[in-house]
N, C-alpha and C positions, 0 to 999 in steps of 0.2 A: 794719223793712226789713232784710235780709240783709246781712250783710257784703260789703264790695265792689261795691254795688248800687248804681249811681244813677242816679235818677228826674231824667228831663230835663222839665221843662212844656212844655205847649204855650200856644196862640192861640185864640180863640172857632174854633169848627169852619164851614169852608168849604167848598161842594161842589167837588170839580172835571172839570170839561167835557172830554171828551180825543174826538178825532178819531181815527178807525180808521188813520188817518195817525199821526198824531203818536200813538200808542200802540206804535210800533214803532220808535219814534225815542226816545233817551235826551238829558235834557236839563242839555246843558253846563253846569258849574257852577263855582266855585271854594270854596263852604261849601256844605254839605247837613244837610239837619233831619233833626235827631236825636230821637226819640221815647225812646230810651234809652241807656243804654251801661251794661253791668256785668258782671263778671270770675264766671266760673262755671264748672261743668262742663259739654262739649258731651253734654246728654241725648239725642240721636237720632241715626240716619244710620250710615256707614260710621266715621264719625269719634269715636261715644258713648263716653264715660267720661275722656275727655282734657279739662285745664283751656281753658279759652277763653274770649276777651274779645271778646264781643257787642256789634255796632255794629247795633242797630235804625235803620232810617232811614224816615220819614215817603213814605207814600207809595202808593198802589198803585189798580187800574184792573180790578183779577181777578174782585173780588168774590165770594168762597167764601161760603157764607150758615151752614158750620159755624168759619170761621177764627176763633181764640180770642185776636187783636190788631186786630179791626175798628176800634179807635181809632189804628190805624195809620196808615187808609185815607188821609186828608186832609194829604197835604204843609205846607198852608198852617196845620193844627194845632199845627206841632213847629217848635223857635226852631232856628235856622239858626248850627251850628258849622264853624267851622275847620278842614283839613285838620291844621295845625298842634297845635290844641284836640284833636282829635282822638287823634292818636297821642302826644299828648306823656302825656294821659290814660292809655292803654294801657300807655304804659312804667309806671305804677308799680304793675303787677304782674309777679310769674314767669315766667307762661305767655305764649308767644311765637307761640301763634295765634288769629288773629283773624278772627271768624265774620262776615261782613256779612249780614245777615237785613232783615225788612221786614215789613210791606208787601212791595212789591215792589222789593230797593233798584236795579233794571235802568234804573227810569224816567230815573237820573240816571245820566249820567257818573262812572264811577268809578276812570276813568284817575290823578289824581293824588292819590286816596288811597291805591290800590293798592301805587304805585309808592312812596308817603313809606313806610307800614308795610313795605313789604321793605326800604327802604333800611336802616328801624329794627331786623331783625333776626325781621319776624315770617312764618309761613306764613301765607298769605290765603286763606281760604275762603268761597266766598258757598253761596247755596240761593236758590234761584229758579226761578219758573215758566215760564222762559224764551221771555215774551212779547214780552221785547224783546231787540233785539240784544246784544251780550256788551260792554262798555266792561269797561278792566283788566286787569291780569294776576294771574291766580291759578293758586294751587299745587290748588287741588278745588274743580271746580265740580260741585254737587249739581242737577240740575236733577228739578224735583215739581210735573208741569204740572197742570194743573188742566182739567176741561171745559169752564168760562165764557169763554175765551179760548183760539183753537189757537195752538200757539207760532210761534216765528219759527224757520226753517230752521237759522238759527245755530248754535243749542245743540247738534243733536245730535252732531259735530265733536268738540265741546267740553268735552261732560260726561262726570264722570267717578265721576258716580252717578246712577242712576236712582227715584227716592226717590214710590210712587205710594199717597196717604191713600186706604185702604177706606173706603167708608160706606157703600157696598150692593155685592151682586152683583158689577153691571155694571163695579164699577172692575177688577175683574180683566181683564177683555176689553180695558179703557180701556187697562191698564199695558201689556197683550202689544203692542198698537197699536203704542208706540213704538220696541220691540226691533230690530226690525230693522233702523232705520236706524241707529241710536246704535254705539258702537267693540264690536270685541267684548269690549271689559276693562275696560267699563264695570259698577259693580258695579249690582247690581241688586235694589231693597226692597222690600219692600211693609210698611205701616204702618198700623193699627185705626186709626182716627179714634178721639180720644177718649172722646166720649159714647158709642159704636157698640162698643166694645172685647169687651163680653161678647159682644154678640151674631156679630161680624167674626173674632175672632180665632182662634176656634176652626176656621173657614173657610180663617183664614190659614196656619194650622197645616200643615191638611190639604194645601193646593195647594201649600205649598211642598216638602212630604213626594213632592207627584205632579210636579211642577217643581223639580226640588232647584238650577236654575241661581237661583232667586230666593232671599232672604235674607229675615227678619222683622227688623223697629227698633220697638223702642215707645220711646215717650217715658218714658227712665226717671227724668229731671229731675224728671215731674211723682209717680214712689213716690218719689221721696227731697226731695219739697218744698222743691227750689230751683230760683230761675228758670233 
């Protein structure tokens, strides 16, 4: 296991039931399951090559059928930490931003972790599909909707990167869809899906040569083989 890495367990895997209601509703919390936490470099996004301390949180409702943390999906899989547990963990490293990822981490309130890790000194960043409404204060929010779910109005206010995974064609069409409501200084990605990358990227190459406002992020975490 890498340095700086740790592996949080979970609980036997349970499904969870969410109502088209309560799927845009984030659920109060005072502890949130944590599937991981570990100190690395951000490999994608607007933010790549900077150190960061990754808060994976249990969770999510999206259902992507290519996402490469499906053991995310199940809140009730991942043992439930501390806001306290939390950030005290963070403090003992350097780097002073902190990524909240997921699943999906919207589903929960994220008001009082937000706020302990700035008190602490850190920038707060999430990435989200922005299905649910926004809890928190952050310094960058990434929003990388997905088609299995349309977002919640919220985000686009909000985000302050546009971040849209290729895996055919048609996601080009899908990203442009959301430009024009979003700021206009919001940055704006396009990014190969993993397994699709030979065949996507070259595609992505070209449209951003013929759209120069969009930007390419690959996941460069996964050439320099750390999480």
């Amino acid at each position: 296991m890498p340095s700086g890495y740790v592996q949080l367990s979970g609980k036997p895997y349970l499904c969870l039931m969410r109502t088209e209601q309560q799927q845009q509703q984030p659920t109060a919390t005072t502890t949130l399951p944590v599937m991981e936490a570990f100190y690395t470099i951000q490999g994608e996004g607007a933010h790549a090559g900077k150190a960061a301390y990754f808060i994976r949180l249990g969770g999510c409702d999206v259902g992507c059928h290519w996402c490469d943390v499906k053991e995310s999906w199940d809140a009730n899989a991942h043992p439930p930490f501390t806001i306290d547990q939390l950030v005290t963990e963070a403090l003992t490293y350097p780097g002073r931003m902190a990524v909240i990822t997921g699943g999906e981490p919207l589903m929960h309130d994220l008001t009082v972790l937000t706020d302990a890790l700035q008190l602490a000194g850190f920038q707060t960043n999430i990435e989200t599909s922005g299905v649910y409404i926004v809890t928190g204060s952050w310094d960058w929010i990434c929003f990388s909707p997905k088609k299995f779910k349309q977002p919640n109005g919220d985000i686009y206010a909000k985000a302050d990167e546009l971040k849209v995974i290729i895996y055919n064609q048609s996601d080009f069409a899908f990203a442009e869809s959301f430009v024009v409501n979003l700021r206009p200084d919001c940055r704006l990605l396009l990014q190969p899906e993993w397994s699709k990358s030979d065949e996507m990227l070259p595609r992505i190459v070209d449209y951003v040569k013929a759209n120069p406002r969009w930007q390419i992020s690959l996941q460069t975490h996964k050439f320099m083989q750390i999480p």
